[in-house]
C-alpha positions as CSV (number, residue, x, y, z in Angstrom):
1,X,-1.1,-2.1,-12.0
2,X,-1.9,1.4,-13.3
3,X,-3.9,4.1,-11.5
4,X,-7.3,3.6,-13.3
5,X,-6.6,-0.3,-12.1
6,X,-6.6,0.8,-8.6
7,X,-9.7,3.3,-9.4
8,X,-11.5,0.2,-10.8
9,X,-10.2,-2.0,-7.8
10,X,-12.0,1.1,-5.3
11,X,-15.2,0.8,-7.3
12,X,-15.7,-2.7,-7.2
13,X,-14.5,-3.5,-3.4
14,X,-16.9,-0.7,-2.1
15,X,-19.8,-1.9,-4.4
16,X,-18.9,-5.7,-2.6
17,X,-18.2,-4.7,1.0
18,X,-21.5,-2.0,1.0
19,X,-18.7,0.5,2.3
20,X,-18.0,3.6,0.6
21,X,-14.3,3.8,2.2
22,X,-11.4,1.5,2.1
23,X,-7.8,1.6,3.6
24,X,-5.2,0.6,0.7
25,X,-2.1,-1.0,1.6
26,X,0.7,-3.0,0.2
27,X,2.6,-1.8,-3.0
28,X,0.2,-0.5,-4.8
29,X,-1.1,2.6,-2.3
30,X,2.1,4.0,-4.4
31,X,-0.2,4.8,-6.9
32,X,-2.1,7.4,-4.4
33,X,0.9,9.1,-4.4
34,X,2.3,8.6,-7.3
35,X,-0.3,7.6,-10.4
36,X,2.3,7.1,-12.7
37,X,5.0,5.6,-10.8
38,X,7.6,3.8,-12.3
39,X,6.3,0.3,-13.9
40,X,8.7,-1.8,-11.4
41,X,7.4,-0.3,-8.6
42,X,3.5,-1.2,-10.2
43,X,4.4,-4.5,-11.0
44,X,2.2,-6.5,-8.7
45,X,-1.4,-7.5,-10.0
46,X,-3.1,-7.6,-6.8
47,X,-3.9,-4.3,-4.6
48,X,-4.4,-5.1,-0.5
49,X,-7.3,-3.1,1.0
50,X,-9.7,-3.3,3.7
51,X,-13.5,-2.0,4.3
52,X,-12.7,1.1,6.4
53,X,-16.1,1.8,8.3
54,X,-17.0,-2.2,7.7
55,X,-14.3,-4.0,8.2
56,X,-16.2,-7.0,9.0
57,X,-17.1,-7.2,5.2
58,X,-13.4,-7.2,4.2
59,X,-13.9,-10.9,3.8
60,X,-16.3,-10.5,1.1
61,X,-14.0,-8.5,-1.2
62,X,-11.7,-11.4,-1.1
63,X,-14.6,-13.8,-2.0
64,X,-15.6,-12.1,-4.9
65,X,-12.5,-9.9,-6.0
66,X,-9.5,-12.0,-4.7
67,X,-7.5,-14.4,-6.4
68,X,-8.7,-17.0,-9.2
69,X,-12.1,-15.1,-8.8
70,X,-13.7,-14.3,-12.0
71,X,-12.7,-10.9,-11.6
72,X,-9.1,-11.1,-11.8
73,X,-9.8,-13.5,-14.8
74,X,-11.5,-10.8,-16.3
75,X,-9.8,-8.0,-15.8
76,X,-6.1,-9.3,-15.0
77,X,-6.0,-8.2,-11.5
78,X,-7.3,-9.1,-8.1
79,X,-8.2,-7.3,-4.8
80,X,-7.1,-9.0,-1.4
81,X,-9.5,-8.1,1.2
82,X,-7.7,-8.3,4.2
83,X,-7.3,-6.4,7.6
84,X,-4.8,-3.8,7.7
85,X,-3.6,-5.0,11.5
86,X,-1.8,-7.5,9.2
87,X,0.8,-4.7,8.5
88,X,3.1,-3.2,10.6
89,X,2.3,0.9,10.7
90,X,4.1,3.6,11.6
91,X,2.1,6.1,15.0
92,X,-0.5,8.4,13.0
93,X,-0.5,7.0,9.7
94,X,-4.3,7.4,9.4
95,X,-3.6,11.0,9.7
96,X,-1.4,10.9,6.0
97,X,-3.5,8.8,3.9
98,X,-4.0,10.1,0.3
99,X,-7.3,9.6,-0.8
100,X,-7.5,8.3,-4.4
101,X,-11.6,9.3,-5.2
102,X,-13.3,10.4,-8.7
103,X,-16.4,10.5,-9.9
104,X,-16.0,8.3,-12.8
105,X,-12.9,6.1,-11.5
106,X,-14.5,4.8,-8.5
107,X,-17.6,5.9,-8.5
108,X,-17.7,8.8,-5.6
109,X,-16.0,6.0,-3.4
110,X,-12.5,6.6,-1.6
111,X,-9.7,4.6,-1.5
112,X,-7.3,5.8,1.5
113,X,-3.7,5.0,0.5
114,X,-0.7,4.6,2.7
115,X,1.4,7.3,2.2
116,X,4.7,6.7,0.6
117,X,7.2,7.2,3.8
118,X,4.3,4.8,5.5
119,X,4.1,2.3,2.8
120,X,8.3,2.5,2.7
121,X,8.4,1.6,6.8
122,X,5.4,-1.1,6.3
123,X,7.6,-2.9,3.6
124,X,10.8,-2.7,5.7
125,X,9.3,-4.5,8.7
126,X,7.8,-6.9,6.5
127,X,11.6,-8.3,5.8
128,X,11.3,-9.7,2.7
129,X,13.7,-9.7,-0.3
130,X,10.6,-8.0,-2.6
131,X,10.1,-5.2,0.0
132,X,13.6,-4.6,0.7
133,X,14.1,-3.6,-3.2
134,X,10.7,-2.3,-3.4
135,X,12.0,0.2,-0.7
136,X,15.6,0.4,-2.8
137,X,13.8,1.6,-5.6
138,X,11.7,3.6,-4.2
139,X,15.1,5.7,-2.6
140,X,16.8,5.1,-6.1
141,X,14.1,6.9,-8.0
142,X,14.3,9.8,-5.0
143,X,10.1,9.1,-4.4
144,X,11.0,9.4,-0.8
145,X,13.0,11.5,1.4
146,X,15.1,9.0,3.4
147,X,15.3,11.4,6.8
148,X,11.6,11.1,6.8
149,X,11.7,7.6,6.0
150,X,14.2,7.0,9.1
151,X,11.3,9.3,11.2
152,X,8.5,7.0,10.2
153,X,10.8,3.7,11.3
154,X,11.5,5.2,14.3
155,X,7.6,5.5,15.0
156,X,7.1,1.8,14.3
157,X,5.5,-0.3,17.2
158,X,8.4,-2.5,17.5
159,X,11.3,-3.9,19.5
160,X,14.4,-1.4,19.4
161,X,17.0,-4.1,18.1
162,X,14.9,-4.6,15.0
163,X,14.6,-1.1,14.7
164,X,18.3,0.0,15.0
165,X,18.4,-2.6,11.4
166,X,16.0,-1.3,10.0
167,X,17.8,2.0,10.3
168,X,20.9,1.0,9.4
169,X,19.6,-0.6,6.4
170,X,18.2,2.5,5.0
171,X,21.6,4.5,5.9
172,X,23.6,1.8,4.3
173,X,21.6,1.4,1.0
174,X,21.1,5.5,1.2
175,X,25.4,5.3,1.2
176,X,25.1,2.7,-1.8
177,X,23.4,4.9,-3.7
178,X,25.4,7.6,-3.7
């Protein structure tokens, strides 16, 4: 996915949900951050967000944007309307979005991206073989700073066992790296 993608993604799930706000989660809120991140880290074709001030329209994005929809037919990407409560999020992460908003991109609309150390946490608690190198990469390519990623795990809602991994996963692949 590439930044005017996501811009595009903004436009239309605002103009479908009858919002003019929407949270963006999963891999591609990088692209708040970073527009032109590296193409491994934008690999995925689909871009998760939710209606901020109507988020019982989210449903609709995913009818008309989502997968197999004549949008992402057409334009070779889909939008996943789906309630941000389905990630796990570090204390105060609504306070670091990065809004992604232009005039001609989306339209005046806002897109409110995880931020990067947020986004990093989200995947790790997710567990999954994708996130876990998503996050690699992401500390490979030096995009985040891994004492704040360490921070943002340690203000994840969960149980202390899990965190402790999670912790030592990021000191362990951090040591990896040299």
């Amino acid at each position: 996915m590439r930044r005017d993608q996501l811009e595009h993604a903004i436009r239309a799930a605002c103009d479908v949900s009858g919002d003019t706000e929407l949270l963006v989660f999963g891999s591609q809120a990088i692209l708040g951050t970073y527009p032109e991140a590296p193409a491994t880290l934008r690999a995925s074709i689909e871009v998760d967000v939710q209606a901020k001030n109507k988020p019982g329209n989210t449903d609709l994005i995913d009818g008309a944007l989502g997968e197999d929809s004549l949008f992402h037919a057409t334009h070779g990407f889909w939008v996943h309307g789906v309630l941000i409560d389905s990630a796990t999020l570090p204390a105060n992460w609504q306070s670091r979005t990065v809004p992604v908003s232009s005039e001609c991109g989306t339209k005046g609309h806002t897109g409110h991206c995880l931020e990067i150390h947020d986004l990093a946490a989200s995947k790790l608690v997710a567990d999954r073989e994708k996130d876990r190198s998503f996050v690699a990469t992401l500390l490979v390519e030096r995009l985040i700073d891994p004492g704040v990623l360490l921070e943002r795990v340690e203000a994840l809602p969960i149980e202390p066992d899990r965190r402790r991994r999670l912790q030592r996963w990021i000191r362990v692949t951090c040591e990896d790296i040299g």
